[in-house]
N, C-alpha and C positions, 0 to 999 in steps of 0.2 A: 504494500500500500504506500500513496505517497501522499504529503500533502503543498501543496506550493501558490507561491501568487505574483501578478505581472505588478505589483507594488512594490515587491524588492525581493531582494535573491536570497538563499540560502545564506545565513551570515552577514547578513549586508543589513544597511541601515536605514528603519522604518521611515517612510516622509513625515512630516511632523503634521499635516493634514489628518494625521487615523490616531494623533496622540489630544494629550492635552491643553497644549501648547497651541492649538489651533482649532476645527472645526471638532475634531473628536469623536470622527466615525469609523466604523471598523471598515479593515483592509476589505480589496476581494479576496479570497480563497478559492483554491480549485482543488481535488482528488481525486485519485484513479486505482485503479487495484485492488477495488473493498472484493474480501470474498465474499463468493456465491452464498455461502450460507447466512450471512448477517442480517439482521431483523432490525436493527437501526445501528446507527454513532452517534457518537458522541465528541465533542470538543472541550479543550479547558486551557484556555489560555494563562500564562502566570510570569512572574520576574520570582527567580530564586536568586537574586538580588540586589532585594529590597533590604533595608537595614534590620528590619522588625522579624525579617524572614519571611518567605516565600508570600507574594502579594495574587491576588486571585486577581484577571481583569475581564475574564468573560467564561462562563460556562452553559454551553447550550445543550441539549441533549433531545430524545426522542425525535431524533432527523433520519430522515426515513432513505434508506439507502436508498432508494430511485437518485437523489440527490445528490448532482457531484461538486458543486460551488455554492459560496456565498458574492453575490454581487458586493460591494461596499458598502458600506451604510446601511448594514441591519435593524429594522428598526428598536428601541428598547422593551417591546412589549414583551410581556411575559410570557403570552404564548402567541406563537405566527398564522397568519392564516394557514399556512399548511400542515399545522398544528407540531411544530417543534416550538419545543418548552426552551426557556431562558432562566436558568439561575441568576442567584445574587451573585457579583462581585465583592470585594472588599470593601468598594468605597460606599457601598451599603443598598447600592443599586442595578435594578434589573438589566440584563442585557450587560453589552461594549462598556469599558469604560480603559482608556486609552491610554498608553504609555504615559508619566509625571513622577519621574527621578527626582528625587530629592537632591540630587547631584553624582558626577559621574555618567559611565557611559554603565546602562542594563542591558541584558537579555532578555529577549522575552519570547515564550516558548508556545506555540501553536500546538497541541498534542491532540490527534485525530484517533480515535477509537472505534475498531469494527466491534460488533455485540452480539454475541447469540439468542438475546434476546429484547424483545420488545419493552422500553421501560415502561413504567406505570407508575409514572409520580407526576407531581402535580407541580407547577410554575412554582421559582424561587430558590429551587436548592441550590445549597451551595458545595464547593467542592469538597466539602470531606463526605459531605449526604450522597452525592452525587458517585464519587470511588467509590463508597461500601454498597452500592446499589450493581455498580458494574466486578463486583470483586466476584471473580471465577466463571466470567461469562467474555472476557475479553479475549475475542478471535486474533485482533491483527491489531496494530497502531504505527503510527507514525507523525510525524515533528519536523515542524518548519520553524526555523528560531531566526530572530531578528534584532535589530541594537539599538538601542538610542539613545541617545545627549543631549539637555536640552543645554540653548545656547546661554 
């Protein structure tokens, strides 16, 4: 499985349009290679470091393999018309919430999850509700990580 986006490369440094620093919409995303057998994915974006330790900035889940991208600019809502659910982030709110280093250059790490199965929870988890929902059901994943510094 891969996960990738025409907003910047493996390694390479996010525009500051999808941070906080600016408009503060999420990237596009794109993926290819889910196995045949998965019944959704799952995402969870984070900076492992943040000072505080590991920061949540997006966890979305019940996305329905049919699905191979995100355009940019997901909306916040908690759940989509096409009925993918959006966790809480850290900074205490639903959906994207975009790259803001306290200083210093971050990573920040895109982790795409294939599922064996279908989740059945409800808008707002956040990532640890979210891992112990997917723990021993995790087919395949993979991670697009990206940098940033604000000026």
């Amino acid at each position: 499985m891969n996960i990738s986006s025409t907003a910047f490369e493996e390694g390479g440094m996010i525009p500051s349009k999808y941070t906080c620093d600016d408009i503060n919409i999420s990237p596009p995303l794109r993926w290819e290679g889910v196995p045949e057998e998965t019944k959704s994915l799952a995402l969870i974006n984070d900076d492992p470091d943040a000072p505080m330790g590991t920061w949540v900035h997006w966890v979305v889940y019940s996305i329905n393999p049919s699905i191979t991208s995100f355009e940019e600019n997901v909306p916040t809502d908690g759940t989509l018309p096409n009925g993918i659910k959006q966790g809480r982030n850290d900074f205490g709110n639903l959906g994207y919430g975009g790259p803001c280093p306290p200083g210093g250059t971050h990573r920040y790490f895109f982790k795409l999850y294939a599922l064996d199965i279908a989740l059945d929870a409800p808008e707002g988890l956040t990532k640890a509700e979210l891992l112990r929902k997917m723990e021993g059901h995790i087919l395949a994943e993979a991670q697009l990580m990206g940098k940033y510094s604000r000026k």
